[in-house]
C-alpha positions in Angstrom: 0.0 0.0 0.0 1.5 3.6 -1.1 1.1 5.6 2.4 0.0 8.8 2.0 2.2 12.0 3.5 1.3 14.4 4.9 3.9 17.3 5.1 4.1 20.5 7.4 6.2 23.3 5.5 7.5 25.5 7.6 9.0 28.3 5.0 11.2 31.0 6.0 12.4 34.3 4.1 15.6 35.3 2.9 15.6 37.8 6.8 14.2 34.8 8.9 10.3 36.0 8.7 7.7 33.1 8.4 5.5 32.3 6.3 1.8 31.0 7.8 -1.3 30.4 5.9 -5.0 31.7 7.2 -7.3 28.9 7.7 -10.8 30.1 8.7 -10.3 32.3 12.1 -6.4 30.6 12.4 -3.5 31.0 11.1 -1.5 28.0 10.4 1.9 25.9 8.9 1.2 25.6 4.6 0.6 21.8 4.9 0.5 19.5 1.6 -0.4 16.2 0.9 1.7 13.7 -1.9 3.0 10.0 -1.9 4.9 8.2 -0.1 8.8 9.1 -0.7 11.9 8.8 1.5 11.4 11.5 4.0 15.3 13.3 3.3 14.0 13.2 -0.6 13.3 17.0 -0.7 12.5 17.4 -4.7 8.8 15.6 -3.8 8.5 18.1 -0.6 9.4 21.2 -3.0 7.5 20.1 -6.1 4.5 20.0 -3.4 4.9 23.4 -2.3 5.6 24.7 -6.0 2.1 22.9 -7.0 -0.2 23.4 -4.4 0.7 27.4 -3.7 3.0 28.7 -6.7 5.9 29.2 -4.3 9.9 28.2 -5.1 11.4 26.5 -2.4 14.2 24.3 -1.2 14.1 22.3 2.2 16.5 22.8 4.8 15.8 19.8 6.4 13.1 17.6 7.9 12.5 18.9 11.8 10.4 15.1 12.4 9.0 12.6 11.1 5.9 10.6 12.8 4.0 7.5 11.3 -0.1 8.3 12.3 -0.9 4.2 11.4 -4.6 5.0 12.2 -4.9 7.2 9.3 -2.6 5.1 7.1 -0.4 8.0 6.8 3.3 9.4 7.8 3.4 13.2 9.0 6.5 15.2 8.4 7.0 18.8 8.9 9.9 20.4 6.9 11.9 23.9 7.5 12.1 25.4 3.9 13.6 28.4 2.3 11.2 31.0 0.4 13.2 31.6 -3.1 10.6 33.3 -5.3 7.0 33.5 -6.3 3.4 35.6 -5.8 2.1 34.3 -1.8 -1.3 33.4 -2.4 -3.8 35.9 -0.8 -4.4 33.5 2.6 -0.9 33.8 3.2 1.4 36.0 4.9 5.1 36.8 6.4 5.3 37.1 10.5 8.3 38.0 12.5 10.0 35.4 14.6 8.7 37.4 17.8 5.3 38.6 16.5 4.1 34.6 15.6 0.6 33.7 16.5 0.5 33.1 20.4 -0.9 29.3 19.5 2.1 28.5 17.4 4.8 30.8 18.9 6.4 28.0 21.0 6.4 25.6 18.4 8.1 27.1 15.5 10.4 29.2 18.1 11.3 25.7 19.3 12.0 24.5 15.8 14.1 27.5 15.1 16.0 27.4 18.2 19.0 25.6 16.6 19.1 27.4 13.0 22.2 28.5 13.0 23.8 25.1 15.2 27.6 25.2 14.0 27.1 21.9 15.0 24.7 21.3 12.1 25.7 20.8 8.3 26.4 23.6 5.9 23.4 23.1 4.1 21.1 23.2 7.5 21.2 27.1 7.4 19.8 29.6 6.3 21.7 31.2 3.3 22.8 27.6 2.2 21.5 28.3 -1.1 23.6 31.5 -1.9 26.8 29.9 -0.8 26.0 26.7 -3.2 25.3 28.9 -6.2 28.5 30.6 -5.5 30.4 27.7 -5.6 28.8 26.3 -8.4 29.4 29.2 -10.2 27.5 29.3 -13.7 24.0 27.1 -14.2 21.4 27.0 -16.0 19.1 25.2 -12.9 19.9 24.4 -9.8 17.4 21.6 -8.8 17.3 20.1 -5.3 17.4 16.2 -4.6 17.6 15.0 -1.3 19.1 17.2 2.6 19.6 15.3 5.4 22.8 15.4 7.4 24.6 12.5 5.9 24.1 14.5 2.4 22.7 17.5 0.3 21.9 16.3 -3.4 21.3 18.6 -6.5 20.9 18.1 -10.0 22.9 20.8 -11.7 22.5 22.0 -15.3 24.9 23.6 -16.7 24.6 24.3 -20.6 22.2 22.1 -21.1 24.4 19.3 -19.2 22.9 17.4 -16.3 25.4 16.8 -13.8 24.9 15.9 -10.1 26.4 18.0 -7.0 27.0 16.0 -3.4 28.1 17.5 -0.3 29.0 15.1 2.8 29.8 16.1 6.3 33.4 15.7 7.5 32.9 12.1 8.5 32.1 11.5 5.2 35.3 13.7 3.2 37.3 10.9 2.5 34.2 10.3 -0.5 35.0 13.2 -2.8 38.6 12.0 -3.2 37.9 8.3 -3.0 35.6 8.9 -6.3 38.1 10.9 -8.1 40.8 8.1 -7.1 38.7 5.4 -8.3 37.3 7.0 -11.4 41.0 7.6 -12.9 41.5 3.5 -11.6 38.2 2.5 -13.3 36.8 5.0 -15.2 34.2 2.6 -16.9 32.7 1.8 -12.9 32.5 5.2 -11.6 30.9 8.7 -12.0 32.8 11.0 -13.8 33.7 13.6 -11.1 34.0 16.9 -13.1 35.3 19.5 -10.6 38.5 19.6 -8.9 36.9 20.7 -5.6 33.3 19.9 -5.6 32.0 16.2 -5.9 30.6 17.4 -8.8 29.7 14.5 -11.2 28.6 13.7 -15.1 25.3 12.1 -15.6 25.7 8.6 -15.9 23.8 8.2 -18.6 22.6 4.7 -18.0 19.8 2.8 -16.6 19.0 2.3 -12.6 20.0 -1.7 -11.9 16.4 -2.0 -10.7 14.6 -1.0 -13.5 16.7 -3.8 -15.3 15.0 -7.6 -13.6 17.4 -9.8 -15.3 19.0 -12.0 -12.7 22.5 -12.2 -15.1 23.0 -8.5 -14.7 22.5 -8.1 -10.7 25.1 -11.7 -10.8 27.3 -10.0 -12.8 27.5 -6.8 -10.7 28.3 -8.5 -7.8 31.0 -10.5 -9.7 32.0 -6.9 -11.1 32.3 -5.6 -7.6 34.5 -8.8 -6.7 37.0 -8.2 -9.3 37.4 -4.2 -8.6 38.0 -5.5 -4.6 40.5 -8.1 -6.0 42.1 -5.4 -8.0 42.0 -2.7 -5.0 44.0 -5.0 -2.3 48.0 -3.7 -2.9 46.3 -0.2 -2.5 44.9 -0.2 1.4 47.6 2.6 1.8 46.4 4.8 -0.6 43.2 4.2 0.4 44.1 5.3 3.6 45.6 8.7 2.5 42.3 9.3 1.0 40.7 9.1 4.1 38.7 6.1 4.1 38.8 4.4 7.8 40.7 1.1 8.0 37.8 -1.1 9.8 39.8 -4.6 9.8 38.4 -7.7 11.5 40.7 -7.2 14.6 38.7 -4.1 15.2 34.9 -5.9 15.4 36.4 -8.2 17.4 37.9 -5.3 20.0 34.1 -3.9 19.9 32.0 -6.5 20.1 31.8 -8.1 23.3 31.8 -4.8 24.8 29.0 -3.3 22.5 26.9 -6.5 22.9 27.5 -6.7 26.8 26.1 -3.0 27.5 22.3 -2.7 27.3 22.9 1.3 25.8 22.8 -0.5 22.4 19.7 -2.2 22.5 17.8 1.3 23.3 19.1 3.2 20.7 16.3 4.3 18.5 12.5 4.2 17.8 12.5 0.4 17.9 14.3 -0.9 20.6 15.7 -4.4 21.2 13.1 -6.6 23.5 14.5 -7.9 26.4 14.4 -11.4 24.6 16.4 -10.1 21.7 18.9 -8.3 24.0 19.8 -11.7 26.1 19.9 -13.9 22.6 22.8 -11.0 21.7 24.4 -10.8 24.7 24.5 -14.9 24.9 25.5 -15.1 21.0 28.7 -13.2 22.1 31.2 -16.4 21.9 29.7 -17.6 18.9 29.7 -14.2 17.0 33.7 -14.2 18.6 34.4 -17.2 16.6 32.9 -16.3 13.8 35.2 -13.5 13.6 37.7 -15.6 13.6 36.6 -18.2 10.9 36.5 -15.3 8.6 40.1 -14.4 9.7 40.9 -17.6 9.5 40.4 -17.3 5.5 43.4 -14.9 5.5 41.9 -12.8 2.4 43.5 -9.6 2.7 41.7 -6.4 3.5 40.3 -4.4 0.8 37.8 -1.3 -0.1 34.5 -2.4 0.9 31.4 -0.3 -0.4 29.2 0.1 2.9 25.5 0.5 1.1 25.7 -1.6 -2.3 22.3 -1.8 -2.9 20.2 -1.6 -6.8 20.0 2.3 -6.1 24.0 2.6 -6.0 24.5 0.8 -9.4 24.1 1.8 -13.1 23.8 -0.4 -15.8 25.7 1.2 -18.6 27.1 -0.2 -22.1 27.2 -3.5 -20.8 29.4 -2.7 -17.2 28.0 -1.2 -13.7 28.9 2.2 -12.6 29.2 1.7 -8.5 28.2 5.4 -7.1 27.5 6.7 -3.4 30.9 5.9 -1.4 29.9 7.6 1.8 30.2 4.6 3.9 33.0 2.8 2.5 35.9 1.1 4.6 39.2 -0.6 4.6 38.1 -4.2 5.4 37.1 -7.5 4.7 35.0 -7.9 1.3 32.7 -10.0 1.8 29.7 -7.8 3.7 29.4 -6.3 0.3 28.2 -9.6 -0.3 26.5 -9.6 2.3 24.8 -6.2 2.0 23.9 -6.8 -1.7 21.9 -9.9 -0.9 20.4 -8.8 1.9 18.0 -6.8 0.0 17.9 -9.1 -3.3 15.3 -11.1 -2.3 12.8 -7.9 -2.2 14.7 -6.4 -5.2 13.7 -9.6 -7.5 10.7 -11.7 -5.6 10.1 -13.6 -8.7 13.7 -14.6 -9.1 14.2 -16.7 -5.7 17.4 -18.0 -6.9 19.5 -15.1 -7.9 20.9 -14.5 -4.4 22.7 -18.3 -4.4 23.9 -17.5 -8.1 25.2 -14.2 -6.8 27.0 -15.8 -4.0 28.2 -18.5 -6.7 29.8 -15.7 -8.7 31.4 -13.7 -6.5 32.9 -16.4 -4.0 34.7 -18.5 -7.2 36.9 -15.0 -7.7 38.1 -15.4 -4.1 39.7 -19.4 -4.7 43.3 -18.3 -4.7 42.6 -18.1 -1.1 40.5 -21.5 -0.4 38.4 -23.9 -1.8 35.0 -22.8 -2.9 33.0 -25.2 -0.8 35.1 -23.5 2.1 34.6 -19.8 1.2 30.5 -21.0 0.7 30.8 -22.5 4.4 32.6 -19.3 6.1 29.9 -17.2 4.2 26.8 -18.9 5.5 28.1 -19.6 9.0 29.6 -16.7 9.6 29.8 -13.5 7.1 25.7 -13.9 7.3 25.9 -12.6 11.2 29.5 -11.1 11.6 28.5 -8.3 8.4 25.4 -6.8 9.8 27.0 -6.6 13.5 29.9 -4.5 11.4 27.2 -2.2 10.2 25.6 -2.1 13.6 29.0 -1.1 15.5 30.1 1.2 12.1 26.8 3.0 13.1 27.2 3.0 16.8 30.9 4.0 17.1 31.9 6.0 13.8 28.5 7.3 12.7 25.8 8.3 15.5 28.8 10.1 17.4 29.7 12.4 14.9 25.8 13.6 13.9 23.8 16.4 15.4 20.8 15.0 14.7 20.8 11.7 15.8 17.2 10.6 15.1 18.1 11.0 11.4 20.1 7.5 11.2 19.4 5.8 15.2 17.3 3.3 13.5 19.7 1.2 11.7 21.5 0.2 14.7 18.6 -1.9 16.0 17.5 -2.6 12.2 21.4 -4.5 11.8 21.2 -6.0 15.5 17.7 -8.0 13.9 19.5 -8.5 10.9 22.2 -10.6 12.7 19.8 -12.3 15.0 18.0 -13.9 12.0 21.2 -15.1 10.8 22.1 -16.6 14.1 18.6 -18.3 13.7 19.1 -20.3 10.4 
């Protein structure tokens, strides 16, 4: 079922005033209605705004996000930037002290961190002026997604659609990585078109999920194999790029410790039950030596992707372009595996099999290290757990420390803990 959203724009001027809308005796927040989307996609929110009230927007970022399950819907409210356009006549501008004394505490509440220096660049106000400016000449500048891992924009610039990403500092070592890896394997990666900015070429290909055929997701994953393979004599240029060694030695250091304190099962909306918590917390020796069957495989570290998922792959002129390198490490390659399958079997329901003949392709590049039945045997025993528990300490030790607004990404510690409890289960 497509849930409906329901979306709370709270739109400030270029001096800070806001923007409220009469309704009846009331004034009130612009609200708009639209399908479901991810709630850091802001193009939906803007297009909204442009639709239902003429106005040119761009979203600063979302404030919350609540799911209302008895009206099937998920509410949202969003603090926006006025950039142009006639208000309609039930709308007008208020101060920041001379608000409405019913909404006063609210908004001032939501405003009370604006200018956070602990916040992201593109969290402020005048965000938009300091991106043209280092953009320099356009044609459009056309927003795509703000949340505090990112800010996305689709840039045209005579007539050429190129695509502009800006990461916070935990995240810098991706601007070089992809300029690195593009001159290594220019046929796998954006072209990155600026010396400063990630700025990149349109790809020019075709989404990997809007192409079903089992052979082509197999082949990625073999692709992805064979660029890891190629990538191993280079873990210390990788490093003076930035990207954080993560080798097995350090899940092993963190996880007892991580599993044995109760603070991780609470973090988030969706907390570990008690029952989940002890099956963790009991799993601790086994999860110990499953570390160490995968060590035991002595394949040397690598670059390992972090998210590799349909949306971060292109189909084009018969190869994959592999983008989105935010969350990639120095480690061991197999939870790209890992990752990749994870969400196969909702990427291509009617294909049950294409998981196994995934695994099948990428494991036989990896025999100059051990047998294939081996390297199947370590996967399913042990890579199946050990590689979400990496993503849940990545997240609770290198991630969630290091973001201002936590709520944004607390979810996914929990989400990964599940993950590894239903590998534990099979």
């Amino acid at each position: 079922m497509n849930t409906r959203r329901h979306n709370s724009s709270l739109i400030l001027s270029r001096d800070s005033d806001v923007l409220l809308q009469r309704c009846g005796d009331r004034w009130q927040i612009p609200c708009t209605l639209n399908n479901s989307h991810f709630w850091q996609s802001a193009e939906p929110v803007n297009r909204a705004v442009r639709d239902c009230f003429g106005l040119d927007v761009i979203t600063l970022r979302c404030l919350q996000v609540a799911n209302d399950e008895a009206a099937q819907m998920v509410k949202s409210v969003y603090l926006q930037r006025y950039l142009g356009g006639d208000l309609p006549g039930d709308m007008a501008w208020f101060a920041r002290d001379d608000l409405p004394d019913g909404l006063a505490p609210g908004i001032q509440g939501w405003l009370a961190t604006l200018d956070d220096p602990a916040h992201p660049a593109w969290y402020r106000l005048h965000w938009y002026e300091t991106l043209a400016a280092s953009v320099g000449t356009f044609d459009r500048l056309e927003q795509l997604r703000s949340w505090e891992r990112s800010s996305v924009w689709r840039v045209v610039q005579n007539g050429e659609i190129r695509y502009l990403k800006t990461v916070p500092p935990m995240f810098t070592h991706e601007a070089p990585l992809t300029r690195w890896l593009g001159r290594r394997f220019p046929q796998n990666l954006p072209l990155v078109v600026d010396d400063t900015l990630l700025l990149m070429a349109d790809t020019g290909g075709a989404e990997l999920a809007t192409r079903p055929e089992p052979s082509l997701w197999v082949d990625a994953m073999r692709r992805m194999g064979q660029i890891q393979r190629e990538l191993i004599p280079e873990c210390e240029t990788l490093a003076a790029l930035g990207v954080p060694l993560r080798p097995l030695s350090w899940i092993r250091e963190h996880l007892a410790a991580s599993l044995l304190d109760d603070s991780i099962y609470r973090i988030g909306d969706y907390p570990l039950t008690d029952d989940e918590a002890a099956r963790l917390r009991a799993a601790v020796p086994r999860l110990t030596q499953q570390v160490d069957e995968i060590a035991a495989l002595n394949i040397p570290l690598t670059l390992e992707h972090g998210d590799l998922w349909h949306g971060q792959i292109v189909v084009r002129d018969g190869d994959f372009i592999f983008t989105d390198w935010s969350d990639a490490t120095v480690t061991h390659p197999f939870f790209s595996l890992e990752f990749f399958n994870a969400e196969l079997a909702n990427d291509l329901p009617d294909h049950p099999h294409a998981a196994a003949q995934a695994t099948q392709a990428y494991l036989r590049g990896w025999t100059a290290y051990a047998p294939l039945e081996r390297l199947h045997a370590v996967y399913q025993r042990s890579v199946l757990a050990v590689s979400p528990l990496y993503s849940a300490l990545r997240y609770q030790h290198d991630i969630l420390p290091r973001m201002a607004q936590r709520w944004e990404m607390h979810n996914m510690v929990s989400y990964y803990l599940r993950h590894v409890l239903d590998a534990l289960a099979d």
